[in-house]
C-alpha positions as CSV (number, residue, x, y, z in Angstrom):
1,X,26.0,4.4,-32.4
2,X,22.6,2.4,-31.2
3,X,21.7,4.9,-28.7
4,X,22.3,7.9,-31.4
5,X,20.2,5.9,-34.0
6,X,17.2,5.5,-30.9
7,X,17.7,9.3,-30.9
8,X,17.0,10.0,-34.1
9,X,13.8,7.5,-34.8
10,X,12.1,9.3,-32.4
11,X,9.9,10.5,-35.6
12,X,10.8,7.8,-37.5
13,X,11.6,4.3,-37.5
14,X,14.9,3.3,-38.2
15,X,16.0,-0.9,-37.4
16,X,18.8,-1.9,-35.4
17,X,21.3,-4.5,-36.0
18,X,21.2,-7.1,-33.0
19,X,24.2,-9.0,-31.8
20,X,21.5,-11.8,-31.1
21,X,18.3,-11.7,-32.8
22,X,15.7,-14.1,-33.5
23,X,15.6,-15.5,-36.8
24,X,13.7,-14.1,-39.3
25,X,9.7,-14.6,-39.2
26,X,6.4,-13.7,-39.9
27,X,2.7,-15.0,-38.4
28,X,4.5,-14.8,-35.3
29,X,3.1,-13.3,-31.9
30,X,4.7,-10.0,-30.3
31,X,3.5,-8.3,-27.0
32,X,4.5,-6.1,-24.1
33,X,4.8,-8.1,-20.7
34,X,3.3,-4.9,-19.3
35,X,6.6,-4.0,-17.0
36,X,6.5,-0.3,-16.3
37,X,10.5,-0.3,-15.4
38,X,13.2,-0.3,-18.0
39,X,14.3,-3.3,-15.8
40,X,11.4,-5.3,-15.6
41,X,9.8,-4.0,-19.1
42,X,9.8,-7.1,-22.0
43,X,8.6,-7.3,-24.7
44,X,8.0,-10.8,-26.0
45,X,7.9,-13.1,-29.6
46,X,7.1,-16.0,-30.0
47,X,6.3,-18.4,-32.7
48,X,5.9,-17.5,-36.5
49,X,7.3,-19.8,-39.1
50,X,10.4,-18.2,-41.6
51,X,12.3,-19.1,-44.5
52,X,10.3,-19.1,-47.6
53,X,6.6,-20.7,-48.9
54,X,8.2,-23.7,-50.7
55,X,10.5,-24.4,-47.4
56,X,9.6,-22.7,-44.3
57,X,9.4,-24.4,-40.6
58,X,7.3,-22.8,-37.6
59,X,8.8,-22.0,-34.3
60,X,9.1,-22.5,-30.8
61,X,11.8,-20.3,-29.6
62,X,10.8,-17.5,-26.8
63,X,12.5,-14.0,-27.5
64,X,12.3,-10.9,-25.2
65,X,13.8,-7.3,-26.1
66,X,14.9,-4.9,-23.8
67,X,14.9,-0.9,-25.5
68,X,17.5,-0.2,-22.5
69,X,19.4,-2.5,-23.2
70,X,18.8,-2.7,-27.1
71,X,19.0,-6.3,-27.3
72,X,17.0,-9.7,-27.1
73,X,17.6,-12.3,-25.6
74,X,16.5,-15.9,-25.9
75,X,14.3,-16.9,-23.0
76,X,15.2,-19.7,-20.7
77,X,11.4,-22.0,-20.9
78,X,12.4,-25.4,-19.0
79,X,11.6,-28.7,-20.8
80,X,8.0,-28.7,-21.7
81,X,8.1,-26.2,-23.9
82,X,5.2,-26.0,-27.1
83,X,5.4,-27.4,-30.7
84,X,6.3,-24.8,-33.4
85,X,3.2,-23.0,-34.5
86,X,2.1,-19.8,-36.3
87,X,-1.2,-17.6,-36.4
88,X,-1.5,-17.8,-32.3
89,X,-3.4,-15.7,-29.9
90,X,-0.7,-14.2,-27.9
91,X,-0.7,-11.7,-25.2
92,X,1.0,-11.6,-21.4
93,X,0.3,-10.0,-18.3
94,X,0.6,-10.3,-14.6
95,X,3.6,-12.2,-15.0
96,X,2.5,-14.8,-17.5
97,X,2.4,-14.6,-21.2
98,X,-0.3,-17.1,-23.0
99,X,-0.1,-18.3,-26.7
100,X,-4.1,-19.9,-27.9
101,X,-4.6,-21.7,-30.9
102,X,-2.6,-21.6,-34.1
103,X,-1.4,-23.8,-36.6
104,X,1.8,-26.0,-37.1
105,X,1.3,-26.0,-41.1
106,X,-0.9,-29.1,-40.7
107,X,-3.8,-28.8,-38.8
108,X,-5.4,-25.7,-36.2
109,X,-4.8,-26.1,-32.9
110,X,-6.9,-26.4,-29.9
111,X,-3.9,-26.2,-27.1
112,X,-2.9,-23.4,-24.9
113,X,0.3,-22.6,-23.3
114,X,1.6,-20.3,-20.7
115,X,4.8,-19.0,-19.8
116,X,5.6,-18.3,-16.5
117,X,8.3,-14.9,-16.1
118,X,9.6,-15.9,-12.6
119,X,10.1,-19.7,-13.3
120,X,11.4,-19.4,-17.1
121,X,8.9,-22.3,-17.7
122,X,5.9,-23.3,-20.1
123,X,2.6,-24.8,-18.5
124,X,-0.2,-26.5,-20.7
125,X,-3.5,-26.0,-20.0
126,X,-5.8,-29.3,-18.8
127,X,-9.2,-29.1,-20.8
128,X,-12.2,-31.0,-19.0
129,X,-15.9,-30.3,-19.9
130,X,-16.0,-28.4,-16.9
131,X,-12.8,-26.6,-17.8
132,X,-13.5,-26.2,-21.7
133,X,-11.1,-24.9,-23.5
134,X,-11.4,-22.9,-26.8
135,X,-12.0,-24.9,-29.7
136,X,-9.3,-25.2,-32.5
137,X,-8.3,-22.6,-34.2
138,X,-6.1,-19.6,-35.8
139,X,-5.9,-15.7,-36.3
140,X,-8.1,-15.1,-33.1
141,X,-7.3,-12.0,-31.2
142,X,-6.2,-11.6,-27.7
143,X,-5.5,-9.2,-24.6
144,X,-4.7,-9.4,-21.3
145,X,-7.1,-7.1,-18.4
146,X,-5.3,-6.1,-15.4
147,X,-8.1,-4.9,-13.4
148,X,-9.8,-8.2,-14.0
149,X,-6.4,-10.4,-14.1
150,X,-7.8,-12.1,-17.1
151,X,-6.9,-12.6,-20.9
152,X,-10.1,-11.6,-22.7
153,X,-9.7,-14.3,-26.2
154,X,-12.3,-13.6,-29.7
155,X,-13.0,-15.3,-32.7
156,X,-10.7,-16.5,-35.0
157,X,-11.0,-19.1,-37.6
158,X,-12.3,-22.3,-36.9
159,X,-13.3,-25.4,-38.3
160,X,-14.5,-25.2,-42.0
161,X,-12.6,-22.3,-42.5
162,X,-15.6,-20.2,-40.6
163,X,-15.0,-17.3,-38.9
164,X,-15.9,-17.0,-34.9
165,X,-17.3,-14.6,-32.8
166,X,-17.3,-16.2,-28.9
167,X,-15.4,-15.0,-26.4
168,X,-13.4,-16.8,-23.4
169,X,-11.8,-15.2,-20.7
170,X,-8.5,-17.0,-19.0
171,X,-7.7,-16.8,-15.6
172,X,-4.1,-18.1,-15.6
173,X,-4.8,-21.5,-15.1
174,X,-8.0,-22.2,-16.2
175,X,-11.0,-21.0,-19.7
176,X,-14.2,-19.8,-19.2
177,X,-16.7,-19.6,-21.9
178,X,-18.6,-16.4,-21.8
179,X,-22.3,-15.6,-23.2
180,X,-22.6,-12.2,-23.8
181,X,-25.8,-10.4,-25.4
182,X,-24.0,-8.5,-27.6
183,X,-21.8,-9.7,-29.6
184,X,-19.3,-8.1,-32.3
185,X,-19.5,-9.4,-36.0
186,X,-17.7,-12.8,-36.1
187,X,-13.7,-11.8,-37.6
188,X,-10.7,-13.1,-37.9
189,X,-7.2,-11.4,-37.4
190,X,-8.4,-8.5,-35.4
191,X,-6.6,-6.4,-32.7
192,X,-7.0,-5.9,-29.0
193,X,-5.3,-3.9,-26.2
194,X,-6.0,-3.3,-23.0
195,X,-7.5,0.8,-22.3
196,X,-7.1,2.0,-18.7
197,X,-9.6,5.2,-17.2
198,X,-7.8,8.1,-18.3
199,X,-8.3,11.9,-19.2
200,X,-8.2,13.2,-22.5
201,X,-8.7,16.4,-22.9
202,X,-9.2,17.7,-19.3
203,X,-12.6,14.9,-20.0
204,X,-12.6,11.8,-17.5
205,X,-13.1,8.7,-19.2
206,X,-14.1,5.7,-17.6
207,X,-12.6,2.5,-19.4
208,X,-10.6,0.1,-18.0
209,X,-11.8,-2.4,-20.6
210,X,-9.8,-4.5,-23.2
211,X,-11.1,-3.0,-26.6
212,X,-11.1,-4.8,-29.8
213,X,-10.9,-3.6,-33.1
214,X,-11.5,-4.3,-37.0
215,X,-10.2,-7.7,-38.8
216,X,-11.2,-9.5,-41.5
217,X,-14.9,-10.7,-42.4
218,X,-14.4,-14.1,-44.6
219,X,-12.4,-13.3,-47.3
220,X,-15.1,-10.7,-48.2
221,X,-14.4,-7.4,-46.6
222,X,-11.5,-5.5,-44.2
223,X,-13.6,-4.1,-40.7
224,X,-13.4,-0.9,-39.2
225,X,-15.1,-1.3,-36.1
226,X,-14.5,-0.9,-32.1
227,X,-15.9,-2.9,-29.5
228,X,-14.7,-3.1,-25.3
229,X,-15.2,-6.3,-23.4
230,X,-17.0,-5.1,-20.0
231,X,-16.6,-7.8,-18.2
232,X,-19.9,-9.2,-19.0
233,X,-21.0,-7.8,-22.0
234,X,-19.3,-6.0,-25.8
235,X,-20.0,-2.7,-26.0
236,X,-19.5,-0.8,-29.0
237,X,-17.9,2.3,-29.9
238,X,-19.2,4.8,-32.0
239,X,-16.5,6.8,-34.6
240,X,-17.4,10.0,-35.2
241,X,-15.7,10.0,-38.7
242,X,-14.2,7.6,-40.8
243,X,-11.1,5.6,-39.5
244,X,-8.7,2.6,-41.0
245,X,-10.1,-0.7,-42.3
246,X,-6.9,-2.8,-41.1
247,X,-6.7,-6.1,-40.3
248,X,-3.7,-8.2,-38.4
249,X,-2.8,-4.3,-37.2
250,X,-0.2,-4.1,-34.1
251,X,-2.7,-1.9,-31.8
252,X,-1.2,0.0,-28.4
253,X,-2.6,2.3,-26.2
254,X,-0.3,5.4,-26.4
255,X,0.8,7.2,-23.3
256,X,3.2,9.5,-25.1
257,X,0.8,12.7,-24.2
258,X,-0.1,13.0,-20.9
259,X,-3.3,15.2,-21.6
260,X,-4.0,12.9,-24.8
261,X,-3.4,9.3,-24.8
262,X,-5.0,7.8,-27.3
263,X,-5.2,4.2,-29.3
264,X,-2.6,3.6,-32.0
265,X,-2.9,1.5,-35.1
266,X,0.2,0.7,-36.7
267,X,1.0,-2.0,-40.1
268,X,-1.7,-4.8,-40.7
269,X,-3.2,-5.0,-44.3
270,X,-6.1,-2.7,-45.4
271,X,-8.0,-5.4,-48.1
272,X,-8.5,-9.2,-48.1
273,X,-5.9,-8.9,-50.9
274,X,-3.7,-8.3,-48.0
275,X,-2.8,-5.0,-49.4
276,X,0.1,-3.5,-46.5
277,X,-1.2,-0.5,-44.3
278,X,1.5,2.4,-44.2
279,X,-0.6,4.7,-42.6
280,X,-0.4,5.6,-38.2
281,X,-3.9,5.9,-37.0
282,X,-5.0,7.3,-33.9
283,X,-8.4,7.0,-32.0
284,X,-9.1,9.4,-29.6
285,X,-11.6,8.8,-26.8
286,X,-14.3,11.6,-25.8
287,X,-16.4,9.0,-23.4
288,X,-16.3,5.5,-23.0
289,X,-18.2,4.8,-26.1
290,X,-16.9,6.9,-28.4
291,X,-14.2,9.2,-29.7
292,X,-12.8,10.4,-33.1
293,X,-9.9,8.9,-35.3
294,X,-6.8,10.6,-36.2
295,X,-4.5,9.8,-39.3
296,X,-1.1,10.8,-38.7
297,X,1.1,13.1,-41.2
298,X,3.1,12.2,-42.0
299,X,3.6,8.9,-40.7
300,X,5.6,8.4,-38.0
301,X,6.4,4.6,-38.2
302,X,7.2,2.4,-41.4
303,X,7.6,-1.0,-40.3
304,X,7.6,-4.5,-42.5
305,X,5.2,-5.7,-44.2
306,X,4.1,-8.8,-41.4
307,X,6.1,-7.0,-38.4
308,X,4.5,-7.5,-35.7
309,X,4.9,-5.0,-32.6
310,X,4.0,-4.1,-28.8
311,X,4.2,-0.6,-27.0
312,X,7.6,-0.4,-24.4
313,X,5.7,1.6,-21.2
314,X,8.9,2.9,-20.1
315,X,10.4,4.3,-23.1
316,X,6.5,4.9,-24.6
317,X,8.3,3.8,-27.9
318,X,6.6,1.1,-30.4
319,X,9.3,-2.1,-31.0
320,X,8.6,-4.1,-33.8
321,X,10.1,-7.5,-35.1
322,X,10.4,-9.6,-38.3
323,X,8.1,-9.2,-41.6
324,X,7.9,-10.8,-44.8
325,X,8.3,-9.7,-48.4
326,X,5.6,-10.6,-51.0
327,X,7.4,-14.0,-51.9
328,X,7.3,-14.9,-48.5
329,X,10.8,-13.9,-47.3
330,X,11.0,-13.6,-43.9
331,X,13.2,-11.1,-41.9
332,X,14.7,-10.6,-38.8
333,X,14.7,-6.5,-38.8
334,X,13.9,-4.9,-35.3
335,X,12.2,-1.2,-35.9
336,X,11.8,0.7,-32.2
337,X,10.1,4.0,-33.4
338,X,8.0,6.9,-32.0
């Protein structure tokens, strides 16, 4: 019955019922571990904080989900493993996943974690002044680079409820604080995934760059704009139309087309009201800086409100976990669509 409901959300999402799932959550942290196998594919959660506003707790547990297997399973992490927390930076890649930053409902924090695949453990990081790590905060954004081997971290909220704009890479061990001369608008709760040289359109496009995109300004105004981290430097991309104004979006690079992969942009919130973003956008690249955006119709993915989700390489399917209602309801659905 599972793999005939799979079947059918290939257009549309449609959840499943787990025989173990995580329990239900929202401000939580999903992403793919990058696995191109249907054996070695994961896509991870962590963290988030459920129940409702008047009595909710944060969490520490480690989920993966396997679309072969349609199931998650609770990750073994050792003994040291991280406080609850919500709002984290979370991304993993060449066999470690990392979690920056967030908040345990009292205070931001300033730690960093990672998870180690192979061991089934959870190292934290040592911050020195000659190791600095990034300050304390929540909502900042986060992608791993494999041609680098480096998680490329922006922004966020910080102290005094300011928004950031620097920019640390992490090698697996270790932060490095980065200077660029340019430098995108300072944001909160923006979105970030990893684009690899491709052809589009019989073009040849030269990216291999982790590329950020929109968030929230303050609490003043939704962005729309796309930046890629060049190893030194931001470089911005240039829409030729109008695209989304989304912030805390679930962003993938798509593979579904060979001769057209493309950026996706799935859920977030359009406004500072956090409105919910229905719509599937796509961004097309024609060079390296700049491309054209795509809405889809009609949409071909409805997850919850504050699901979170990652792209499944082997399936090239979108799996998305957990949400929460307007009265802060949280949920333990699991949408795999596309």
């Amino acid at each position: 019955m599972q793999k005939l409901l799979i079947a059918i959300t290939l257009l549309v999402c449609a959840a499943q019922v787990q025989a173990q799932t995580p329990p239900g959550r929202y401000w939580h942290g999903v992403t793919s571990n990058g696995g191109t196998t249907a054996t070695t594919s994961r896509i991870y959660a962590f963290g988030g904080t459920g129940g409702i506003q008047s009595n909710y707790s944060f969490f520490n547990d480690l989920w993966y989900y396997r679309v072969d297997k349609f199931a998650w399973t609770l990750a073994p992490t050792g003994r040291a493993i991280p406080t609850g927390r919500g709002h984290i930076a979370w991304a993993c890649g060449g066999g470690k996943c990392v979690a920056a930053g967030g908040t345990n409902g009292v205070g931001m924090l300033g730690e960093t974690w990672y998870y180690t695949e192979a061991t089934g453990t959870w190292t934290k990081v040592s911050c020195s002044r000659k190791s600095p790590c990034p300050s304390a905060r929540v909502m900042s954004t986060m992608a791993y680079d494999p041609t680098r081997g480096y998680y490329v971290l922006f922004g966020g909220v910080g102290a005094d409820n300011a928004n950031l704009n620097d920019t640390f890479t992490f090698n697996g061990s270790a932060w490095m604080p980065n200077t660029p001369a340019t430098v995108p608008p300072a944001r909160r709760s923006a979105s970030a995934v990893f684009v690899p040289t491709h052809v589009s359109n019989g073009a040849s496009i030269s990216m291999d760059r982790v590329v950020l995109f929109g968030g929230q300004k303050q609490n003043v105004s939704t962005l729309c704009d796309l930046y890629s981290w060049s190893g030194s430097n931001w470089v911005k991309i240039t829409a030729t139309n109008q695209g989304p104004c989304v912030h805390s979006a679930s962003m993938a690079w798509d593979t579904r087309s060979a001769v057209n992969p493309r950026l996706m942009v799935v859920n977030g919130f359009v406004d500072t009201n956090d409105t919910h973003n229905t719509d599937v956008w796509y961004f097309t690249f024609s060079s390296a800086t700049s491309g054209t955006w795509t809405l889809a119709s009609p949409s071909p993915c409805a997850p919850l409100r504050d699901a979170m989700g990652a792209f499944d390489l082997p399936s090239r399917k979108m799996v998305f976990f957990g949400g929460g209602s307007a009265s802060t309801n949280s949920f333990n659905d699991t949408f795999v669509c596309l």
